[in-house]
N, CA, C and O atoms as a GROMACS GRO file, in nm:
protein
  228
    1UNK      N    1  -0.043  -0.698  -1.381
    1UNK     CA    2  -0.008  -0.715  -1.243
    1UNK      C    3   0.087  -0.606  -1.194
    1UNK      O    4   0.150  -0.612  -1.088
    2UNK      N    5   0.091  -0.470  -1.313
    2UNK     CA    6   0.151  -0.375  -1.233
    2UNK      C    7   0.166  -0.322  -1.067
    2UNK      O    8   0.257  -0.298  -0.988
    3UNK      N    9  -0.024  -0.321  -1.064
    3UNK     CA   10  -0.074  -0.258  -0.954
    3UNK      C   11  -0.042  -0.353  -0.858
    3UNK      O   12  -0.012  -0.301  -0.751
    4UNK      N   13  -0.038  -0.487  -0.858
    4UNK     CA   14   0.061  -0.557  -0.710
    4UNK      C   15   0.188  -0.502  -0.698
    4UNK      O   16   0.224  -0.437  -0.600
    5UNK      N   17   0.252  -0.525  -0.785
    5UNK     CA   18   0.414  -0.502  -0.801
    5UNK      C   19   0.424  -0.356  -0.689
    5UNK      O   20   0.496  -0.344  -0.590
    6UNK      N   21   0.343  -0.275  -0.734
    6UNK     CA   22   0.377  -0.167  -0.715
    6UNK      C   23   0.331  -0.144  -0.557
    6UNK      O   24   0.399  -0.102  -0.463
    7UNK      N   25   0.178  -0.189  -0.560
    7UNK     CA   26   0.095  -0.202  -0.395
    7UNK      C   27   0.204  -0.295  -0.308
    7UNK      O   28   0.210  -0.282  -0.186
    8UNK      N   29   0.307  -0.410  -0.394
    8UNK     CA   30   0.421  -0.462  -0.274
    8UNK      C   31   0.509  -0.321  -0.245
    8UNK      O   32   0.528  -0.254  -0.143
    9UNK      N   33   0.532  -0.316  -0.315
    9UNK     CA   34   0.688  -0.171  -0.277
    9UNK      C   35   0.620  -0.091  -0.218
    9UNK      O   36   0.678  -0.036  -0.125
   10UNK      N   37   0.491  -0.055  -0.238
   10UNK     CA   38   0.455   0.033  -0.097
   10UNK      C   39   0.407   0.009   0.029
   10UNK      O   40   0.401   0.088   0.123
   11UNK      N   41   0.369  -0.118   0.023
   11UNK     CA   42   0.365  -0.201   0.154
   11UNK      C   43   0.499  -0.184   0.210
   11UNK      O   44   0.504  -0.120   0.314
   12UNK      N   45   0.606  -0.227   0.164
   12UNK     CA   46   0.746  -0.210   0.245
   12UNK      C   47   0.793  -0.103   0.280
   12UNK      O   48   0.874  -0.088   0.372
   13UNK      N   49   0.739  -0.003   0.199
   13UNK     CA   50   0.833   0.154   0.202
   13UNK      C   51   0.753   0.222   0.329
   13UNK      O   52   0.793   0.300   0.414
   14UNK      N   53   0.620   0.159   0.307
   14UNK     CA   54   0.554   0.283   0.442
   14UNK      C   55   0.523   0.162   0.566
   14UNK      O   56   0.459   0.192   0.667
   15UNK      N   57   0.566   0.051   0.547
   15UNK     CA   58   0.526  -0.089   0.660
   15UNK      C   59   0.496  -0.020   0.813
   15UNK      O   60   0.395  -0.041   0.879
   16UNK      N   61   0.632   0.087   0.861
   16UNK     CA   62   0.631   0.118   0.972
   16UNK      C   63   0.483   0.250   0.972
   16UNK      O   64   0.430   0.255   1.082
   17UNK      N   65   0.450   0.302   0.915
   17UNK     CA   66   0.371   0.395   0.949
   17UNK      C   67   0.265   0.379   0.931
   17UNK      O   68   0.175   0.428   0.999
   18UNK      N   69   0.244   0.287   0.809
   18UNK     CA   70   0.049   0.298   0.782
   18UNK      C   71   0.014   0.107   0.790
   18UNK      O   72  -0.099   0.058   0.793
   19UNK      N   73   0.152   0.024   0.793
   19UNK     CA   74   0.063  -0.149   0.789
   19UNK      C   75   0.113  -0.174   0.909
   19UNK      O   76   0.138  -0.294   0.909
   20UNK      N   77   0.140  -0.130   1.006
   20UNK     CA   78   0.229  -0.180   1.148
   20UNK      C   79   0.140  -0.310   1.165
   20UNK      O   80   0.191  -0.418   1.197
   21UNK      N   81  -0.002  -0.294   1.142
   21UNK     CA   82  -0.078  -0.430   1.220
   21UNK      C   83  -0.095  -0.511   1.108
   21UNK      O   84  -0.215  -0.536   1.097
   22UNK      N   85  -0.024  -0.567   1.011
   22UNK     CA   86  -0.014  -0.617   0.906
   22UNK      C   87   0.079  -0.716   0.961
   22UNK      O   88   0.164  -0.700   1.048
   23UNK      N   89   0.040  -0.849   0.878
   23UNK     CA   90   0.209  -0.925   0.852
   23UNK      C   91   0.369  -0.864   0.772
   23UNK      O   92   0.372  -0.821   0.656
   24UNK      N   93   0.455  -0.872   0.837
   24UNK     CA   94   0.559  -0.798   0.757
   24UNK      C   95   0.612  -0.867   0.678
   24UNK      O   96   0.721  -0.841   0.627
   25UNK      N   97   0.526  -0.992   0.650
   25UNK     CA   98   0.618  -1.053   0.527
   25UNK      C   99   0.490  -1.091   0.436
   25UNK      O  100   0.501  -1.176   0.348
   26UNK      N  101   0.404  -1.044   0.455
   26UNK     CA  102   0.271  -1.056   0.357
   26UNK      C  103   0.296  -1.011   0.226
   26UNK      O  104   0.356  -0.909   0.191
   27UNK      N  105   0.244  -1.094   0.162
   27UNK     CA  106   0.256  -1.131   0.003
   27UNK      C  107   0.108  -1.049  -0.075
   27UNK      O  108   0.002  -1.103  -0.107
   28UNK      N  109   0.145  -0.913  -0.089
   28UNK     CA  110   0.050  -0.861  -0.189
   28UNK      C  111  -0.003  -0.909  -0.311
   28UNK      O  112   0.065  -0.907  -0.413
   29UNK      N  113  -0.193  -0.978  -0.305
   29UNK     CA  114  -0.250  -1.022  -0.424
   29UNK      C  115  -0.318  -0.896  -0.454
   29UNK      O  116  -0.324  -0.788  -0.394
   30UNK      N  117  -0.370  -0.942  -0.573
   30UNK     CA  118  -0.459  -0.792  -0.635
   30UNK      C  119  -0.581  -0.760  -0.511
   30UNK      O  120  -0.627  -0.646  -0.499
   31UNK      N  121  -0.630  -0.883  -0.416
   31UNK     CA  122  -0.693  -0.860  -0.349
   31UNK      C  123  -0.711  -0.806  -0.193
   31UNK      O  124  -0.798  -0.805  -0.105
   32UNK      N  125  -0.550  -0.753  -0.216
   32UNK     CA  126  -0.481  -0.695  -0.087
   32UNK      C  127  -0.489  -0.541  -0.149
   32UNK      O  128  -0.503  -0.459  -0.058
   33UNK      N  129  -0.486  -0.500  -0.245
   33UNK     CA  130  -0.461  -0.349  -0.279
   33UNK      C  131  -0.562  -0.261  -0.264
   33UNK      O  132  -0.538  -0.141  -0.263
   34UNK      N  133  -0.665  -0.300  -0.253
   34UNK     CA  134  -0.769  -0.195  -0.128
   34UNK      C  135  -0.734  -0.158  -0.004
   34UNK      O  136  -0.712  -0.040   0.026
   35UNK      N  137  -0.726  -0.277   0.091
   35UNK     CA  138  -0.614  -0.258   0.213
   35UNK      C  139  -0.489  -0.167   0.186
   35UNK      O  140  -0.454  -0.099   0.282
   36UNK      N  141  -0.430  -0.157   0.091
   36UNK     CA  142  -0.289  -0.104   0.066
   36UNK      C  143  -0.321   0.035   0.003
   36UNK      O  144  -0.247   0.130   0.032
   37UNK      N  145  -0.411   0.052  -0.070
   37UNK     CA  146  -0.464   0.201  -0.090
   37UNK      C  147  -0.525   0.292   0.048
   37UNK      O  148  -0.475   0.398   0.086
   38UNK      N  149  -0.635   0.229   0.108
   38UNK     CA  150  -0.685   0.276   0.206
   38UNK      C  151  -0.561   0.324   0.340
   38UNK      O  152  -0.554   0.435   0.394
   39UNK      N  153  -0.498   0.236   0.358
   39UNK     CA  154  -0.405   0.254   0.463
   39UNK      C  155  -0.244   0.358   0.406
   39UNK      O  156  -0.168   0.420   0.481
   40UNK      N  157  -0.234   0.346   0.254
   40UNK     CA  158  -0.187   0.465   0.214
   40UNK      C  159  -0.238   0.620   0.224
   40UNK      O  160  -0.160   0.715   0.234
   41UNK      N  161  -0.385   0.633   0.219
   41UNK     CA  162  -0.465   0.786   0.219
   41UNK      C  163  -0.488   0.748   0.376
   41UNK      O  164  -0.575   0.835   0.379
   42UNK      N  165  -0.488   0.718   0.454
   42UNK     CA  166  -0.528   0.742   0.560
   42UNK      C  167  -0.384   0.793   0.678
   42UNK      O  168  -0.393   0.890   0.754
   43UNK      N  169  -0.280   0.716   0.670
   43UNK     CA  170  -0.146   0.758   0.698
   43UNK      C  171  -0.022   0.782   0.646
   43UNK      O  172   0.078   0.820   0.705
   44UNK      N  173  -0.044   0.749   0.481
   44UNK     CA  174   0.069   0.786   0.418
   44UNK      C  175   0.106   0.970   0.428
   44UNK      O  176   0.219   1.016   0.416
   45UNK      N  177   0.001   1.038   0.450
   45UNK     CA  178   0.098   1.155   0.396
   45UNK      C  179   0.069   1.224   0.296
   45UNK      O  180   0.016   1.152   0.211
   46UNK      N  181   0.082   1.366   0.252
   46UNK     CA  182   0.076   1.341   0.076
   46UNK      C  183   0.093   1.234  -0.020
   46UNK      O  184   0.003   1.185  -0.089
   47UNK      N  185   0.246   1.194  -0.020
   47UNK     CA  186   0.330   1.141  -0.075
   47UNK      C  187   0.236   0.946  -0.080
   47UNK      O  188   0.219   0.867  -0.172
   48UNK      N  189   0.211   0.943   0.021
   48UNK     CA  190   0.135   0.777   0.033
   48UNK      C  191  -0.016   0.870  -0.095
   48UNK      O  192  -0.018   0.871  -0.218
   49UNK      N  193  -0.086   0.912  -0.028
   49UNK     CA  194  -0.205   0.939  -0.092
   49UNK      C  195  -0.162   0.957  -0.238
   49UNK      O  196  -0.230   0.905  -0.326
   50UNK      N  197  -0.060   1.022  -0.267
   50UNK     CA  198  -0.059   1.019  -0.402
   50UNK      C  199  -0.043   0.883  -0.457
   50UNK      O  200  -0.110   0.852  -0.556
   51UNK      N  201   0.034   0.807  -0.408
   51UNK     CA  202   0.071   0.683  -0.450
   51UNK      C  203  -0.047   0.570  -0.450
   51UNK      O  204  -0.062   0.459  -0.502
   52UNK      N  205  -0.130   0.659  -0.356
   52UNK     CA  206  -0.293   0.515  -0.317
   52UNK      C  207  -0.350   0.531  -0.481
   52UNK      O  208  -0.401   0.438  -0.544
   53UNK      N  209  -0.325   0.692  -0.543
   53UNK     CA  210  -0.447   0.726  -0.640
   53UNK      C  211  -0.382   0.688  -0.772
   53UNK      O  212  -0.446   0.663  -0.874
   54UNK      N  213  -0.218   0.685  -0.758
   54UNK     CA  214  -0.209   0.617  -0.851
   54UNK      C  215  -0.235   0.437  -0.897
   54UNK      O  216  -0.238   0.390  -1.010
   55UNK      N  217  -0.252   0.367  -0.768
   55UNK     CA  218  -0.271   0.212  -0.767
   55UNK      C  219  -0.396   0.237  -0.806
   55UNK      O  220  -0.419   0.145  -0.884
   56UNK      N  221  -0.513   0.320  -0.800
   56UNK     CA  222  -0.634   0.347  -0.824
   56UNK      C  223  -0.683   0.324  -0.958
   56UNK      O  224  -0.802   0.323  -0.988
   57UNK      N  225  -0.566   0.302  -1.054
   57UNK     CA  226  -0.586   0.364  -1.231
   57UNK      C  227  -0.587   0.221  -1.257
   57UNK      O  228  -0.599   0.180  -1.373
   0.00000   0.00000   0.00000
């Protein structure tokens, strides 16, 4: 359950830029981390995209 742990902390860290239309108190399951990858490569940035490809592994 790394890849939640980790898909939560980046839900919070980038909330304002890539989940604005998200709940802000939404509870990341393993079946939220597609949503949380996709919306990392699409507005994270380098820095998000790198982080989508690592939830990817």
């Amino acid at each position: 359950m790394i890849r939640v742990r980790e898909a939560q902390k980046a839900f919070h860290r980038y909330y304002a830029r890539c989940f604005w239309y998200m709940r802000d108190d939404l509870r990341v399951t393993l079946s939220d981390v597609p949503e949380i990858v996709r919306g990392l490569r699409q507005y994270g940035g380098r820095e998000g995209y790198l982080l989508a490809e690592k939830l990817c592994l």
